[in-house]
N, C-alpha and C positions, 0 to 999 in steps of 0.2 A: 577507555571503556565508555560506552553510551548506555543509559537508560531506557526504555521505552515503555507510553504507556498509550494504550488505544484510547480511545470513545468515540460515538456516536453512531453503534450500530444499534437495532432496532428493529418494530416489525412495519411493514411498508407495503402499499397494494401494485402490481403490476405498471410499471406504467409510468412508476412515483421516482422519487429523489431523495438521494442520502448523501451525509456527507462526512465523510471520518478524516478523525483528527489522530494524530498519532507525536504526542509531544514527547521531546527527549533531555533526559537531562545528561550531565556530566561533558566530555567533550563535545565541542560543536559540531550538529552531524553533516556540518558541512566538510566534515574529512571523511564521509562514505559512502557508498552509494546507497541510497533508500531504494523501498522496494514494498508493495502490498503483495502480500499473496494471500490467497484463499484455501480452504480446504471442508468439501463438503463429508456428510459421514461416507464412508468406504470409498473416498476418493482420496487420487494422492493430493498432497498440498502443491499447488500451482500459481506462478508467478501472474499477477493481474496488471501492476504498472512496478516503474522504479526509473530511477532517474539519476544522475550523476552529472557533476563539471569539471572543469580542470582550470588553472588557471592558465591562460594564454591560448584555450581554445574552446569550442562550444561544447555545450556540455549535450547531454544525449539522454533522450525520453525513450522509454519501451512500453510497447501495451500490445499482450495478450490477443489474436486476432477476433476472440467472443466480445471483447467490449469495446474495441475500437471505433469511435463515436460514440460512445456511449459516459464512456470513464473519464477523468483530467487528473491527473496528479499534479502536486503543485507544493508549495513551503512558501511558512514564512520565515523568514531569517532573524527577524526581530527577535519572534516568539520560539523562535528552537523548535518548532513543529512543522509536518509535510501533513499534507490533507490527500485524501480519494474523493473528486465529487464523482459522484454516481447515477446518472439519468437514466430513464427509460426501464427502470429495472424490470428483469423477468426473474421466475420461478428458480429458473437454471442460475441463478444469482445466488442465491442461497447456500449461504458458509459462514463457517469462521472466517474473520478478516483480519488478518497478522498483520504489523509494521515490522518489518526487520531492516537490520542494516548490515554493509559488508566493509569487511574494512578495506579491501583492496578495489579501488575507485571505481567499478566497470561495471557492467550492468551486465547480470547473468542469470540466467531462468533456474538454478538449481539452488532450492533451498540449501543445500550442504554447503553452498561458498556462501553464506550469511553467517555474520558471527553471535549475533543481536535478534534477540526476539523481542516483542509484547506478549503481552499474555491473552490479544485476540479482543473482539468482541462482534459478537453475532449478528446477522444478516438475515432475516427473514423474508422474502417476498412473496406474497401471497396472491391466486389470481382472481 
C-alpha cells in the first residue's frame, strides 16, 4: 500500500506558476505508476500527467494534450515525492489536483485503474 498526500495548490493570476508536490509514504512509489489528475466541478476527473519505468527499459511520461508545454511531472526518489510543475496557467486550469497511484506499472488515462488517491488540493487561476 502507498500513502499520498498533496500540497501546494493555491490561488494564482493567468499566466503564473505552481508547483505540486504529492509525497508518499509506505511502499516506495517507485513500484507504480504516478499520475495527476484533475477534476473541475461538474467535470469528469481527468488524467493531466503520470509517468512510470521499468527496469531494463525506459520509462514513459504522458501529458494530457491541454497542457502539453505547459506542465512537467517529475520525482524525487530521495524524498518519496513526484511533483506537477505548472507554467502559463489559464482559467481552464482550475480544479482539484489529485496524486494517484496505480499498482500495475503503465500509464492509463482512466481513474478506475488507480488504486491510490490523495485527498487533492485546489487550483485556482484567475484572469
Amino acid at each position: 500500500q502507498v500513502q499520498l498526500v498533496e500540497s501546494g495548490g493555491g490561488l494564482v493570476q493567468a499566466g503564473g506558476s505552481l508547483r505540486l508536490s504529492c509525497a508518499a509514504s509506505g511502499r516506495s512509489f517507485t513500484d507504480y505508476a504516478m499520475g495527476w489528475f484533475r477534476q473541475a466541478p461538474g467535470k469528469e476527473r481527468e488524467l493531466v500527467a503520470a509517468f512510470t519505468w521499468s527496469r531494463g527499459s525506459p520509462g514513459s511520461t504522458y501529458y494530457t494534450d491541454s497542457v502539453k508545454g505547459r506542465f512537467t511531472i517529475s520525482r524525487d526518489n530521495a524524498k518519496n515525492t513526484v511533483y506537477l510543475q505548472m507554467n502559463s496557467l489559464k482559467p481552464e486550469d482550475t480544479a482539484v489536483y489529485y496524486c494517484a497511484a496505480k499498482s500495475v506499472a503503465t500509464v492509463s488515462v482512466r481513474p478506475y485503474d488507480y488504486d491510490y488517491w490523495g485527498q487533492g488540493t485546489p487550483v485556482t487561476v484567475s484572469s
